[in-house]
C-alpha positions in Angstrom: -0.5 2.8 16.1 1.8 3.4 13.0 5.1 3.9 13.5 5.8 7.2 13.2 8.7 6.8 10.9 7.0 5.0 8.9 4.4 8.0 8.5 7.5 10.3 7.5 8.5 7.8 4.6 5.2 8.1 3.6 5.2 12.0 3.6 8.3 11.7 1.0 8.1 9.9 -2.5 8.8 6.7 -3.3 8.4 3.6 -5.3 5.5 1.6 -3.4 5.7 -2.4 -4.0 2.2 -3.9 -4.0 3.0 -8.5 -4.1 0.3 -10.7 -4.2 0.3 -14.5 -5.5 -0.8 -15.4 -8.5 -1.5 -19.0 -10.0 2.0 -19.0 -11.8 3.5 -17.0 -8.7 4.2 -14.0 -7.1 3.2 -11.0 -8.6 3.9 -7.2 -8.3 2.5 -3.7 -9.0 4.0 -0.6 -8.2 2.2 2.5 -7.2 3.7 5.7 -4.9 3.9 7.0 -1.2 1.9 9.6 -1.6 -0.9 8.1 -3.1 -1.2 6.4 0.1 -4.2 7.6 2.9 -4.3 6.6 6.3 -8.0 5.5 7.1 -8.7 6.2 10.8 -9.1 2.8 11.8 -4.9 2.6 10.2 -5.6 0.9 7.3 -3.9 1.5 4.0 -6.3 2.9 0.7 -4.2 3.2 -2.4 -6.0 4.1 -5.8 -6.3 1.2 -8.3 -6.5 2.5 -12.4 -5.6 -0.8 -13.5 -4.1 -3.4 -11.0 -6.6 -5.9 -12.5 -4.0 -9.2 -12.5 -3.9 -8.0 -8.4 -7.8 -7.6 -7.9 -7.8 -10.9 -9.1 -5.5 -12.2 -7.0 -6.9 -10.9 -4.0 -10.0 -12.3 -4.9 -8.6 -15.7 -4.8 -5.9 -14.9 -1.8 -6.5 -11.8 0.6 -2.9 -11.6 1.4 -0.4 -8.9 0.4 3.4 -7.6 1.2 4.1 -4.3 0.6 7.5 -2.2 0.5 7.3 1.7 0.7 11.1 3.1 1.4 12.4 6.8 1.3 16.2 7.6 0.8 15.1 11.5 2.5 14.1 9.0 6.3 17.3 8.4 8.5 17.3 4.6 9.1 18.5 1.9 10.8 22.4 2.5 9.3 22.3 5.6 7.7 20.5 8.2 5.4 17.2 5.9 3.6 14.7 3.5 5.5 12.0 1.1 4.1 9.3 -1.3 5.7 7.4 -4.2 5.0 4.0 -4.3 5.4 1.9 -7.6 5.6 -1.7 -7.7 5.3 -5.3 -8.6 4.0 -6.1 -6.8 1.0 -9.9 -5.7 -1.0 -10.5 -3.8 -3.8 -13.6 -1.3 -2.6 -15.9 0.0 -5.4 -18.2 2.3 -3.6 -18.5 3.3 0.5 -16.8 6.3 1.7 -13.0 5.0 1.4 -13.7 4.5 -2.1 -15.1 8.3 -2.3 -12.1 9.4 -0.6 -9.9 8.1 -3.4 -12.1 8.7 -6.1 -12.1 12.8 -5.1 -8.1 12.7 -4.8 -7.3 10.5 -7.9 -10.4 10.6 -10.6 -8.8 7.9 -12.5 -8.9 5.6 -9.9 -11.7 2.6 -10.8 -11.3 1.0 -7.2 -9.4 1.8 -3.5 -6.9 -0.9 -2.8 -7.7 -1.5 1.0 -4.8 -3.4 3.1 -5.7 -4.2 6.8 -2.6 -3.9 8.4 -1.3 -7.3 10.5 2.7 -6.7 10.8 4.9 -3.8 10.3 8.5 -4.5 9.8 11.4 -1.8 9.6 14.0 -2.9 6.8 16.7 -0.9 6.9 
């Protein structure tokens, strides 16, 4: 189950961090909370117009950290909180996650999918 923190963050906009590694290193994309859906099997679907250096990435290395944060989420110390999320990661093309995205965000060319394996709070 998700922390339900976590879910409030999510509920508030922020700066999403997307890292993967890349032959030369790691490598980042942004995107925001609330393009983020919550399949119910708690898995992550964000929509993908370009994120083609990451879709390649993935292909070669399903592993992926992400930061979402909110400064509006009391956290750990005070007024903001943010989490880590580590994962396996696909880009989905067609099925009904992809739909889901695709109806929400027409731009979107794929659904970022990130299997959930450790949540950390951060602050």
């Amino acid at each position: 189950m998700l922390p339900e923190k976590l879910l409030l963050v999510l509920k508030n906009e922020g700066v999403v961090a997307i890292a993967t590694q890349g032959t030369d290193g790691p490598h980042l994309v942004n995107s925001w909370n609330s393009y983020i859906q919550i399949t119910d099997k708690e898995r992550l679907l964000i929509p993908a117009g370009f994120m083609n250096e990451t879709e390649q990435n993935i292909a070669r290395d399903e592993r992926v950290l992400v930061t979402v944060g909110s400064r509006e989420v009391q956290g750990k110390h005070g007024p903001g909180t943010g989490f880590l999320i580590a994962g396996k990661a696909a880009f989905l093309k067609s099925g009904p996650e992809f739909d889901s995205i695709k109806k929400d965000y027409p731009w979107a060319r794929a659904a970022l999918e990130i299997k959930i394996e450790n949540i950390e709070q951060t602050l």
